[in-house]
MILOFI-635757 format. One record per residue: y, z, x of N, C-alpha, C in turn. Coordinates in steps of 0.05 Angstrom, whole numbers, padded with zeros to 5 digits, always signed. Atoms other than C-alpha are relative to their C-alpha. Example, Ala and Ser with C-alpha at 12.3 -4.5 7.8 and 13.67 -1.06 7.14 Angstrom:
MILOFI-635757
-00024+00000+00018-00090+00156+00246+00024+00000+00018
-00024-00001-00016-00021+00143+00273+00022+00014-00015
***
This chain:
MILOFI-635757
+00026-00007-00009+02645+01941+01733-00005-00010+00028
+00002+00014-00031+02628+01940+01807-00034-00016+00003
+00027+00012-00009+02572+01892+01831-00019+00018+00015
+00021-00018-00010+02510+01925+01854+00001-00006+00035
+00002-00001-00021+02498+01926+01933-00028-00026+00000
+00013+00024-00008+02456+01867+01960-00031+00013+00005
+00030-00012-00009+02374+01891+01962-00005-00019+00032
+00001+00012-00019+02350+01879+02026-00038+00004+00005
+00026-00005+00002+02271+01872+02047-00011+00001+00030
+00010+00012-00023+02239+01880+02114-00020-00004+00004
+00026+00021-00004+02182+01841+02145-00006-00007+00027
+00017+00001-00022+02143+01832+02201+00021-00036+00003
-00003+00031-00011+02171+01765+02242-00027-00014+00009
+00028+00006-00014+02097+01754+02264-00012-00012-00022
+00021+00002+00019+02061+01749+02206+00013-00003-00033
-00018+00011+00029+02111+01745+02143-00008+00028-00016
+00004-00023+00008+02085+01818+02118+00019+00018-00003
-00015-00028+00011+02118+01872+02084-00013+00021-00006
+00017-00021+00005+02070+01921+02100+00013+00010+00025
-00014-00005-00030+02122+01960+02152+00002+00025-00015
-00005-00027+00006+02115+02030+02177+00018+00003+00016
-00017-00018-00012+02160+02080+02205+00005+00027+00015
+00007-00037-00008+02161+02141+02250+00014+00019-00021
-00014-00019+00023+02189+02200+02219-00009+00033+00012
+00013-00019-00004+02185+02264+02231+00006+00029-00028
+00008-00009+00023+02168+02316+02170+00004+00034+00011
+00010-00027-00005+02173+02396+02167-00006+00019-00032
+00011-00011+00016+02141+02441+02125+00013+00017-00011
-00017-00029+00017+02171+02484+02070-00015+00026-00014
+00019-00016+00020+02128+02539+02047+00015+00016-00027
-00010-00013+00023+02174+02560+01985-00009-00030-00022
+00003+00037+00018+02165+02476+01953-00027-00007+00006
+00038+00016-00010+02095+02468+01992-00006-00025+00004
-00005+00038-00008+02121+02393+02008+00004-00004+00030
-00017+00016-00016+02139+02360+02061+00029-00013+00002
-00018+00017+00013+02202+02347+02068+00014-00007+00037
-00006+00013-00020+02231+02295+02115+00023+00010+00026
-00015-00005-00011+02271+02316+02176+00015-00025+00012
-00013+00030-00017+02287+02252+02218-00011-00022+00001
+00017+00024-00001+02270+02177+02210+00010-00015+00036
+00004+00008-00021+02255+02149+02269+00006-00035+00010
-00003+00028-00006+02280+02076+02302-00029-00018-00006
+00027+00026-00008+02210+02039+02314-00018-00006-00025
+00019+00013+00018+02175+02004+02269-00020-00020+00003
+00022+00020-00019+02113+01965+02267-00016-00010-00030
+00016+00014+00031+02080+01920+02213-00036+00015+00009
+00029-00009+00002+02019+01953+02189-00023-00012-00004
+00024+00020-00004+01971+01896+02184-00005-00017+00027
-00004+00010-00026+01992+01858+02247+00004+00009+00038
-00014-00010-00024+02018+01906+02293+00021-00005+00011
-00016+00013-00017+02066+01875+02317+00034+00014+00003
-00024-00016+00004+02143+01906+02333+00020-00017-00009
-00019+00014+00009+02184+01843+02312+00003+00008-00031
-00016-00007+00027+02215+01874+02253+00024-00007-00014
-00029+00011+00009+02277+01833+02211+00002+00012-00022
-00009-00006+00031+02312+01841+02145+00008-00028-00007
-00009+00021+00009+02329+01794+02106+00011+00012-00034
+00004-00009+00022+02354+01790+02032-00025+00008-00016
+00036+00002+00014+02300+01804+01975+00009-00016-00018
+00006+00003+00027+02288+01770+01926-00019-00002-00015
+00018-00015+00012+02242+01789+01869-00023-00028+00001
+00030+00020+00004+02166+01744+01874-00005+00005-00018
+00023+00000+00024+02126+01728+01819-00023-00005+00009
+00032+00005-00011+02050+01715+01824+00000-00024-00008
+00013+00022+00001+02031+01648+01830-00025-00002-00002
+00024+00003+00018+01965+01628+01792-00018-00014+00021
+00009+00013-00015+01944+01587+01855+00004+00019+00025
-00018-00007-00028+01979+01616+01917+00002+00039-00001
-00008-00024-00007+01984+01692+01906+00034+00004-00016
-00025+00000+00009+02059+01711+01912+00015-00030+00005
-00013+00029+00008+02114+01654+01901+00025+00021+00002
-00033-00010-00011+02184+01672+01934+00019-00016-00018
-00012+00003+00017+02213+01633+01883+00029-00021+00010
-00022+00018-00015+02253+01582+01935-00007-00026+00003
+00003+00026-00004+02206+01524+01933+00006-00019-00030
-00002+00012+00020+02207+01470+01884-00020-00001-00022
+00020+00005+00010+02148+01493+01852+00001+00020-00034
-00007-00014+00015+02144+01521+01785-00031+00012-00010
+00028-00018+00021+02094+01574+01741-00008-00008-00023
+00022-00003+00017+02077+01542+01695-00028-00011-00003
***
């Protein structure tokens, strides 16, 4: 069995957000009546901040913290 590929997540360097858009450009099908994607575009820009510092990093999956929101699941803190 082969191992799965590594998830990866990206995120604003400014602000710690993973609210990131993308150009793109879209053309119309009139037989499907969708949109369907032609070309993604280089630039990206966090959608709450603005800002163009865009990284990747691994993911890994958050839980909700009862205090704090989300919980990255790297400090020493635990849920219960």
């Amino acid at each position: 069995m082969t191992k799965p590929a590594t998830k990866i997540e990206i995120y604003c360097e400014e602000c710690g957000s993973v609210n990131i858009t993308r150009d793109a450009c879209a053309s119309w099908d009139v037989l499907t009546q969708q949109w369907e994607f032609v070309d993604v575009y280089d630039y990206m820009s966090c959608a709450d901040c603005g800002s163009e510092c865009i990284e990747e990093r691994e993911y890994h999956k958050r839980t909700a913290h009862p205090l704090h929101g989300l919980w990255d699941g790297n400090s020493a803190e635990t849920l219960d």
